[in-house]
C-alpha positions in Angstrom: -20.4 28.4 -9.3 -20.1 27.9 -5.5 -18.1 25.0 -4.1 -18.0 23.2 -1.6 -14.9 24.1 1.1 -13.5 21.3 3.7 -10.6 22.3 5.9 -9.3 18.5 4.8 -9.9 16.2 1.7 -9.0 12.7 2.0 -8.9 11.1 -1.2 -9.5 6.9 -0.8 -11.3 5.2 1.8 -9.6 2.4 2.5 -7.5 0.9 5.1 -5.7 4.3 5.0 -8.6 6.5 4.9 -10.6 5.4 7.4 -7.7 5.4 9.7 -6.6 9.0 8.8 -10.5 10.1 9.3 -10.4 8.7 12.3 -7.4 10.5 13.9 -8.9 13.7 12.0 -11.8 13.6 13.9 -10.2 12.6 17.1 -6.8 14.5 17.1 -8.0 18.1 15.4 -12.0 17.8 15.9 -12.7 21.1 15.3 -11.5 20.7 11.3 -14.3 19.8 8.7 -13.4 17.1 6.1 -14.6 14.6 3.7 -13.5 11.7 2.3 -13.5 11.5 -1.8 -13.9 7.5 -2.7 -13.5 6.6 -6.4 -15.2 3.3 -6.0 -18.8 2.7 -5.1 -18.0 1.5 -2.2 -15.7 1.9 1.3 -12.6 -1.2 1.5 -10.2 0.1 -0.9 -7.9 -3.0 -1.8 -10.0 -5.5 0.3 -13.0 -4.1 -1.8 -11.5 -4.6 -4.9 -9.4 -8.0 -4.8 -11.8 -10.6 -4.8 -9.7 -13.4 -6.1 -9.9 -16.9 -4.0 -7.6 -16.9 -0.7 -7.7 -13.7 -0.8 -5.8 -12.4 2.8 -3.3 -10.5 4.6 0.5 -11.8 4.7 0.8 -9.5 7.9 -0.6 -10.3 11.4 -3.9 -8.5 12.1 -2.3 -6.8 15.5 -0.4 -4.9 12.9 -2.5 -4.6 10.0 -5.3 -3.5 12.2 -5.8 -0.2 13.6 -4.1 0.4 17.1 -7.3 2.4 18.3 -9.5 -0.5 17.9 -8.1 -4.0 18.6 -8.7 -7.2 16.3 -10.8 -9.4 18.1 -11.2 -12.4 15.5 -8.9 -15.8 15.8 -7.2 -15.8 13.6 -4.1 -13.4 13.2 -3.5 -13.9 9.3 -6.9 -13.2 8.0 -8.9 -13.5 4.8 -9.7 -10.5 2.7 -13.4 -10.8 3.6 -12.9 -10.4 7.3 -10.7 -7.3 6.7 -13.0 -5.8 4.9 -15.3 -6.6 7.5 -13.1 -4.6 10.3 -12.8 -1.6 8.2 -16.3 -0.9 7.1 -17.2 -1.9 11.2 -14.8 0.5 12.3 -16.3 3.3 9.6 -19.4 3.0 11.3 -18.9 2.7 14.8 -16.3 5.7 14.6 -19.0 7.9 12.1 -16.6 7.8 9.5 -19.4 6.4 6.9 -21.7 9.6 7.2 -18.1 11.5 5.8 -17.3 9.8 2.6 -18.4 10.7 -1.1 -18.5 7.4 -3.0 -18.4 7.1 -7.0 -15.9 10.6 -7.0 -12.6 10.1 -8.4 -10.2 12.9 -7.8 -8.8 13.7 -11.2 -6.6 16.9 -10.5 -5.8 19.5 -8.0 -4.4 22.7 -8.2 -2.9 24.7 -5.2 -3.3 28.6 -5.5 -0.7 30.4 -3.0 -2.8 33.8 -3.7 -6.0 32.0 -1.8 -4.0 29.2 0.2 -6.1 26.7 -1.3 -6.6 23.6 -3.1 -8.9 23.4 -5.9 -9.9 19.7 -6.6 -11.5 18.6 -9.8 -13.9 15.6 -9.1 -15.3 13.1 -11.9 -18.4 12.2 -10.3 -21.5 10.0 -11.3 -23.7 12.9 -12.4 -20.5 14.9 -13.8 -17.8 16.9 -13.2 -17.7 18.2 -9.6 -15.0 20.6 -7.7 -14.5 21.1 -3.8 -11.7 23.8 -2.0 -9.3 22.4 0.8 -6.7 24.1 2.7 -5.0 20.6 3.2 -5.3 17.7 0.9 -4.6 14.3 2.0 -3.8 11.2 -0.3 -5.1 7.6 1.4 -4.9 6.2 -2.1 -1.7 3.8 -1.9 0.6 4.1 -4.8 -0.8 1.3 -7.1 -3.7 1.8 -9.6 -7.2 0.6 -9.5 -7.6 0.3 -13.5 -5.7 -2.9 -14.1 -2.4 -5.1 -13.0 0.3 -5.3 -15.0 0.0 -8.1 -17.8 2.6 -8.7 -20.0 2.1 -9.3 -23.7 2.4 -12.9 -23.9 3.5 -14.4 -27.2 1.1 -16.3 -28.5 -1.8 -15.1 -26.4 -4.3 -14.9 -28.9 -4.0 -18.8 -30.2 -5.1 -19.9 -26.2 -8.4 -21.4 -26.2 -8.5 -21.4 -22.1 -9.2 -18.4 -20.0 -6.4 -15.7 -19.5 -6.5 -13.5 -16.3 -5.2 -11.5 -14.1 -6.2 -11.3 -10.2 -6.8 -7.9 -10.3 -10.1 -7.9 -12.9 -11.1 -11.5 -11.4 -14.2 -13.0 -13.6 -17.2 -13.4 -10.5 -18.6 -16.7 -12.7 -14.9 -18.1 -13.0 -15.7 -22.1 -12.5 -12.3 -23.9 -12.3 -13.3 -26.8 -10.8 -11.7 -30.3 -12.3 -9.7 -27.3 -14.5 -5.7 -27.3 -14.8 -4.6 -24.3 -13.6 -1.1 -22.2 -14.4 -0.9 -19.0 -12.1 2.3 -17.3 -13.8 4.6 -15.7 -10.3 5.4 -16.4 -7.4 4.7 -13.0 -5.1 2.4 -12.7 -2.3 -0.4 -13.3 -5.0 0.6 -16.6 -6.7 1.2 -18.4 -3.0 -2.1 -17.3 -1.9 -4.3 -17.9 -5.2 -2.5 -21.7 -5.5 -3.5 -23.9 -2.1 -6.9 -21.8 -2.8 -7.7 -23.1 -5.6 -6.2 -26.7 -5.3 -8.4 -28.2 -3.5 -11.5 -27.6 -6.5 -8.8 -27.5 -9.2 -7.7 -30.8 -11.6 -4.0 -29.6 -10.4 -2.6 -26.1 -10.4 0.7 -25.4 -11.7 2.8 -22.2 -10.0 5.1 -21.1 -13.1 8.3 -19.0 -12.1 11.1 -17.4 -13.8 12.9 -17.4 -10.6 12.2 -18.5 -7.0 11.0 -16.0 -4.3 11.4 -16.5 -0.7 8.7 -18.0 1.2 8.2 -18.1 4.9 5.4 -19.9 7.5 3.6 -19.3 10.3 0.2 -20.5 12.4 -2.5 -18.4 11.1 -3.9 -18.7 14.9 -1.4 -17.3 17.5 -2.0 -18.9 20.5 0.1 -16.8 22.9 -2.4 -14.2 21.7 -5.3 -16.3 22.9 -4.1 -16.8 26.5 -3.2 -13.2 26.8 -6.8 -12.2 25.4 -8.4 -14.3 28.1 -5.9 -13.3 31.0 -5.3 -9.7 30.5 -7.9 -6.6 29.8 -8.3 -6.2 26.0 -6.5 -3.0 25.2 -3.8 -3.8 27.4 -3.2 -7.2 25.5 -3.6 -6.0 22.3 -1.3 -3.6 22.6 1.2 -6.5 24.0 0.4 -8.7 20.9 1.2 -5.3 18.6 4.6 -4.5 20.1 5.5 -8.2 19.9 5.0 -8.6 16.6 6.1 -5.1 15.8 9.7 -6.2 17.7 9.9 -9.1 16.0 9.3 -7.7 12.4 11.8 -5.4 12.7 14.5 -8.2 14.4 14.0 -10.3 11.5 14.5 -7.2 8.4 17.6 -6.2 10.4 18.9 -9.8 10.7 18.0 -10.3 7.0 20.0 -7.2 5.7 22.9 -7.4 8.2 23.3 -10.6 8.4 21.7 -12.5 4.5 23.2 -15.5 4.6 22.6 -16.9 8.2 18.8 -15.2 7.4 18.7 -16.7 3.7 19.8 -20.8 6.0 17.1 -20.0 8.5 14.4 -19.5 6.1 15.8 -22.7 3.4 15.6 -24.8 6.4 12.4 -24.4 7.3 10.7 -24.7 3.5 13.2 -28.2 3.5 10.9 -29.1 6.7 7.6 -28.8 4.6 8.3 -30.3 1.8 9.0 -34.0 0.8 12.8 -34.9 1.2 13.2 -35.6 -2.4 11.9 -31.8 -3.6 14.0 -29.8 -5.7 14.1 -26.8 -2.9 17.3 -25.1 -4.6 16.0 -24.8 -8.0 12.4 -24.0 -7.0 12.2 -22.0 -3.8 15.9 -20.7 -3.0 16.9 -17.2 -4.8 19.7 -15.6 -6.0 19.2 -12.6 -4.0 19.2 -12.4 -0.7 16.0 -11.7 1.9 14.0 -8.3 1.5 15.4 -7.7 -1.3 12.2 -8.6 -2.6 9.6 -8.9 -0.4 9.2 -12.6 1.8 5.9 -14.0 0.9 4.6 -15.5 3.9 2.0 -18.8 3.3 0.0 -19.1 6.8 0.0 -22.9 8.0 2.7 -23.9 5.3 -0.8 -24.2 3.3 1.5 -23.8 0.3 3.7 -26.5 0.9 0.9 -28.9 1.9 -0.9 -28.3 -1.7 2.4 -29.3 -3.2 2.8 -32.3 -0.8 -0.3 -33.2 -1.2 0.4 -33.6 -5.1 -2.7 -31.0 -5.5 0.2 -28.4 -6.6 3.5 -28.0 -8.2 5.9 -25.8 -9.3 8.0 -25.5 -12.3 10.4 -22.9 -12.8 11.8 -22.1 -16.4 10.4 -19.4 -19.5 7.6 -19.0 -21.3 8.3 -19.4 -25.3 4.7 -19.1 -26.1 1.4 -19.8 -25.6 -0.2 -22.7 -27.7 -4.2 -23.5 -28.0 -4.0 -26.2 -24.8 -1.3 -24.3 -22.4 2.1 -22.9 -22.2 4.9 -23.9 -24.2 8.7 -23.2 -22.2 11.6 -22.0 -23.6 12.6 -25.8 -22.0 10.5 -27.5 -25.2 8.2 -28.6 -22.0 4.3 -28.0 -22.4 1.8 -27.1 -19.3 -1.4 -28.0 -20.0 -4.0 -25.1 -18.7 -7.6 -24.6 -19.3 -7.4 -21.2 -17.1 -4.0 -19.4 -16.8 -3.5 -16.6 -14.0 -1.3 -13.9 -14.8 -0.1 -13.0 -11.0 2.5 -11.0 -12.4 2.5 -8.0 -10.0 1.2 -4.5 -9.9 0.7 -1.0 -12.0 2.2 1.8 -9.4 0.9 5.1 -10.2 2.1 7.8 -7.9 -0.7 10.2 -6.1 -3.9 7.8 -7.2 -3.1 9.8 -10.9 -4.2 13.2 -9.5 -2.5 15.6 -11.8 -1.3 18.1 -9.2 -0.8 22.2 -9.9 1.3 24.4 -7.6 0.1 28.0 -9.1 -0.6 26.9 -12.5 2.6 24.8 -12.9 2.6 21.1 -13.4 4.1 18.9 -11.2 6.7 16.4 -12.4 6.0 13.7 -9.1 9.6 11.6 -10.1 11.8 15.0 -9.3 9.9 15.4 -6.1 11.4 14.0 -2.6 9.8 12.8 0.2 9.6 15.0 3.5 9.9 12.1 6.4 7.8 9.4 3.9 4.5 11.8 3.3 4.9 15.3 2.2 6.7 16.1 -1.5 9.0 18.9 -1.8 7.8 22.0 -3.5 3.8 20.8 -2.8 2.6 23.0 -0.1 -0.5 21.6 2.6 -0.3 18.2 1.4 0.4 14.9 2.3 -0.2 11.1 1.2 -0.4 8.2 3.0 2.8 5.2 2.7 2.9 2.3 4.6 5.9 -0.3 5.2 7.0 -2.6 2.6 8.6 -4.7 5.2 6.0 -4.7 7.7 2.3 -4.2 8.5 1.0 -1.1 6.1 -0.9 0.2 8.8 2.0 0.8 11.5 3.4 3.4 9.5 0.3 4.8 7.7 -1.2 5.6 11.5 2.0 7.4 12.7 1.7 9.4 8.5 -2.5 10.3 9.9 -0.5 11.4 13.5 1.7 13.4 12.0 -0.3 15.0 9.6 -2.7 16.5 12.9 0.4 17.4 14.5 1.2 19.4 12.0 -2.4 20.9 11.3 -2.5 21.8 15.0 0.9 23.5 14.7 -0.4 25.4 11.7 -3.5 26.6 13.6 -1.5 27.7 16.7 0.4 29.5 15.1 -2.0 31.1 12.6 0.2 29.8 9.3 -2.2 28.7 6.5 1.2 27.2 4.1 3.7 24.5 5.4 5.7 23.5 2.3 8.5 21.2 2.5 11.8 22.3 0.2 15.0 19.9 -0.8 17.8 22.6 -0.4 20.7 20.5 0.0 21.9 19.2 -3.3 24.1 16.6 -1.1 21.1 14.6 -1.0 21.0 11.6 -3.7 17.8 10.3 -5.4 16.6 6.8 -4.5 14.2 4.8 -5.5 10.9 5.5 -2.9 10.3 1.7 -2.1 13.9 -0.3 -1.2 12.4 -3.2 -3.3 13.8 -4.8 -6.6 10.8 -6.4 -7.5 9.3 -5.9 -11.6 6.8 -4.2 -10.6 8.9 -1.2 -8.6 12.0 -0.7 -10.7 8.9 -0.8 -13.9 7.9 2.6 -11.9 11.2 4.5 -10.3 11.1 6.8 -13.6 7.8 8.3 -12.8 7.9 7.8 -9.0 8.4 10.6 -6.1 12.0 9.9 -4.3 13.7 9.2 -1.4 16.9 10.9 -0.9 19.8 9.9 0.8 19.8 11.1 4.4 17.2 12.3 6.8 14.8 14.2 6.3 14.0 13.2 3.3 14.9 9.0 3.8 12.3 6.7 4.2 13.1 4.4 7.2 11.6 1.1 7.5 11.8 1.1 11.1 8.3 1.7 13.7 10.5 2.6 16.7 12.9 5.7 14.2 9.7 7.0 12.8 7.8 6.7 16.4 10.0 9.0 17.4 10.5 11.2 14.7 6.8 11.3 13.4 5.5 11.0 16.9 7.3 12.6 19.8 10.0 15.2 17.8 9.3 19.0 17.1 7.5 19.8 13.8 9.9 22.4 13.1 13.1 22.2 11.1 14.7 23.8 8.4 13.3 21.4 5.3 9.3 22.6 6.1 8.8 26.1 5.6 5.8 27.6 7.5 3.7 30.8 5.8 0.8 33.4 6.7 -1.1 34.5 4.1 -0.4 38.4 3.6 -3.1 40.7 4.1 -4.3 42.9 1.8 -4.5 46.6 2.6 -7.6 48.4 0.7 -6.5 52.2 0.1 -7.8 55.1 -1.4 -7.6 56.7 -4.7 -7.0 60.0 -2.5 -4.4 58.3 -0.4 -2.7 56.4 -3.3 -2.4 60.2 -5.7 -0.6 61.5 -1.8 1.3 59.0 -1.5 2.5 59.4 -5.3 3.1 63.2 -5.0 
C-alpha cells in the first residue's frame, strides 16, 4: 500500500498550526508539508468553544501573529473575531489549500532504519497512514473530547440542565433562567456578565477566590499610534509594549507577591460597592501566578455584580437537590441551568501514541529540550505556548526554531536530531509552573521540565528570543545523525572476503 510522504506533518490547525505553516512555507519553502486537522473544520479552540463571551484574556498584539498585524479595535477580543483572523490569515497566506480536515492522528511510530515517521490517521472514509521525516504537534496539551466534570453528588435528582462549556448545547435558552456557573477561572468570569444581561440572575459559585484583574478592551494609545505611524511599524510598537509589560508584571508578582497581591486587591475594591465582601470572595490564599490571573476586560465582571445582575458565593457543594445546589453551609442556590466551568482534561501530544523503533513511549519520563522537543523522540517537535502570557509569543519563536533547526539538518545532510537528558543532576518538574486542579490532575502522565537549562521552560519572551531565536542550534543535549549507507556486495566478494 503506497503512502503518502511530506517532509513535515503538522497535526492541529489552529492558532498554532497555521502559524507554524506559515513560517514552514516562508522560512524552509522548499520542504512539502500538510497539515492533519481532527475537526471538520480550521480554528482549533476558537472553533470549538462556542459558549457566550467567549474571548481572549490576552491582548490581540500578542495573541495575534507578528507577521500579520491585528487591525480590529478592540485589543481583548471575542472568540468569533479570532476565529475570524485565523481562518483570514489561512487564506491569504495559502495555508487552507494544505490542511486535511476530519483526520485525527491516532499514533506514530519513528523507524531509525528508514528515518521516518509512520503516522496512523483515523479518517472519515477509514483508516489512513502518511510518512514524515519531521513531525510537528500544533495540538496544545488539552483534549478536544470533553472538560473535566466532577461527579457531583446528587447529580441525577437535578431537574435543571447540567453542563459544561466545553460540549455547550447550540439551543441552550437561559433567558429569565437562574444560573450557577461552578469556578471561577478564565471561563466562569467570562461566561457570567455574558449571560447576565438575558439571565433571571447568575450565581458564580467558588470553593476559593482567584485573582482577577481589569483593563479597557480598547487601547487607545494603540489607536493614535495606528493613525500616526505606518502599520507594521506600530504594531510591532503595540507588541513589544505589551510584551514588556507582561513580563514586568509576572516578575513583580513572583519577586515581589505581596506588594503585587495589594496592587491587584485595590483595584477589584475600586469596582465594586464599598460594602462588598472582597476578602472572602475575590482575595486568595496564594499569591499571584500561582494560578493563573483571570483578566475581565472593562471590569464587565464587576459591573454585572454591581449591577445586582451577578453574585458570588463562595463555600462547598453538599449536593445537588431537584431545584439547585445545596452547600455544605445548609444554604440552597436555586438554578434552572448549572455550568460546570471546572477547568480542563490535559492530554499530552493530542493522544498520539508515539513509537521510537517499536518501543512505546512513556510521555511523563520524557523532558522537554528548550519547551518543544522530548528527550529520546528523534525529528519531532510540539508546539507550547506561555501560561503567563500571550500563547502565541512563544508558540511563533517554537515554529522559528523548529526551521532553524530543519535548515541546519539540510545543510548539513543529517536526516536524525534527537534530543537526550544525560545529566541526572537535572530534577523533574511539573511542565506548566501552575497549581491550578486541572494541572497537578495531569503532572503524572505529563512530559517534564527539568531543573536547569536546556531542558527548563522559561516564561520569559526576551530568554527564549534569544535562545530560540538568535543562539547556535548546536549543543551537547541534541544529537545530530546521517543515515548509514548501505553497501550492496557480492556473493563472490562476500566468500573472498570470508577466505
Amino acid at each position: 500500500m503506497s503512502r503518502e510522504h511530506f517532509d513535515v506533518l503538522i497535526v492541529g490547525a489552529g492558532l498554532s498550526g497555521v502559524g507554524a505553516a506559515y513560517r514552514l512555507q516562508t522560512e524552509c519553502p522548499g520542504k512539502s508539508y500538510k497539515i492533519l486537522e481532527g475537526r471538520p473544520s480550521l480554528g482549533g479552540t476558537w472553533d470549538l468553544f462556542r459558549y457566550p463571551g467567549i474571548r481572549s484574556d490576552s491582548d490581540m498584539y500578542t495573541l495575534g501573529y507578528p507577521f500579520r498585524p491585528w487591525k480590529e479595535a478592540k485589543a481583548i477580543a471575542d472568540g468569533p473575531s479570532i476565529l475570524k483572523y485565523i481562518r483570514d490569515t489561512a487564506e491569504e497566506c495559502g495555508i487552507d489549500r494544505h490542511i486535511r480536515f476530519s483526520q485525527r492522528v491516532k499514533s506514530a511510530a519513528w523507524s531509525t532504519e528508514e528515518s521516518l515517521w509512520l503516522v496512523e490517521v483515523e479518517g472519515p472514509e477509514g483508516k489512513l497512514s502518511y510518512t514524515c521525516s519531521f513531525l510537528y504537534l500544533c495540538s496544545g496539551y488539552y483534549s478536544y473530547a470533553g472538560g473535566n466534570m466532577p461527579a457531583y453528588a446528587g447529580a441525577e435528582t437535578f431537574k435543571g440542565s447540567l453542563i459544561h462549556p466545553q460540549e455547550w448545547p447550540k439551543d441552550l435558552d437561559y433567558t429569565g433562567k437562574n444560573v450557577v456557573v461552578i469556578g471561577s477561572g478564565a471561563t466562569a468570569v467570562t461566561l457570567i456578565p455574558a449571560m447576565a444581561p438575558r439571565a433571571k440572575h447568575v450565581t458564580m459559585l467558588q470553593r476559593s477566590p482567584t485573582y482577577v484583574t481589569s483593563m479597557p478592551s480598547q487601547d487607545r494609545m494603540a489607536d493614535r499610534l495606528r493613525n500616526a505611524l505606518p502599520e507594521k511599524f506600530a504594531h510591532n510598537l503595540l507588541r513589544w509594549r505589551n510584551v514588556l509589560f507582561g513580563i514586568a508584571f509576572y516578575q513583580l508578582a513572583r519577586r515581589a507577591p505581596n506588594f503585587a497581591k495589594r496592587g491587584i486587591m485595590r483595584q477589584v475594591m475600586a469596582n465594586l460597592p464599598k460594602d462588598f465582601d472582597v476578602k472572602t470572595h475575590f482575595e486568595p490564599s496564594y499569591s499571584p501566578w500561582s494560578q493563573r490571573v483571570c483578566l475581565v476586560p472593562d471590569g464587565d465582571l464587576f459591573e454585572a455584580i454591581k449591577q445586582g445582575q451577578a453574585s458570588v458565593v463562595t463555600d462547598h457543594i453538599d449536593t445537588f437537590v431537584e431545584d439547585g445546589i445545596r452547600l455544605t453551609s445548609g444554604k440552597i442556590i436555586q438554578a434552572d441551568i448549572v455550568v460546570s466551568a471546572t477547568g480542563l482534561k490535559l492530554i499530552p501530544c493530542g493522544g498520539i501514541q508515539l513509537k521510537v523503533d517499536g518501543t512505546a513511549i512513556d510521555l511523563g519520563k520524557t523532558f522537554v529540550y528548550k519547551g518543544l522537543m522530548l528527550s529520546g523522540i528523534p525529528n519531532m517537535a510540539m508546539c507550547l505556548g506561555y501560561t503567563n502570557a500571550s500563547w502565541t509569543l512563544r508558540a511563533d519563536l517554537a515554529s522559528l526554531f523548529v526551521c532553524r533547526l530543519l535548515k541546519h539538518m539540510g545543510r548539513n545532510g543529517y536526516q536524525k536530531c534527537v534530543a537526550e537528558c544525560d545529566d541526572n543532576t537535572v530534577e523533574p518538574r511539573p511542565l506548566l509552573d501552575l497549581k491550578s486542579g486541572y494541572v497537578t490532575r495531569a503532572t503524572a502522565y505529563m512530559p517534564k521540565q527539568g531543573s536547569k537549562a536546556p531542558w527548563y521552560l522559561r516564561q520569559n519572551f526576551i530568554l527564549d528570543l534569544i535562545t530560540m531565536r538568535y543562539q547556535g542550534i548546536r549543543d551537547k543535549a541534541i544529537r545530530f545523525s546521517r543515515k548509514p549507507v548501505k553497501v550492496e556486495r557480492s556473493v563472490g566478494a562476500q566468500n573472498a572476503r570470508a577466505a
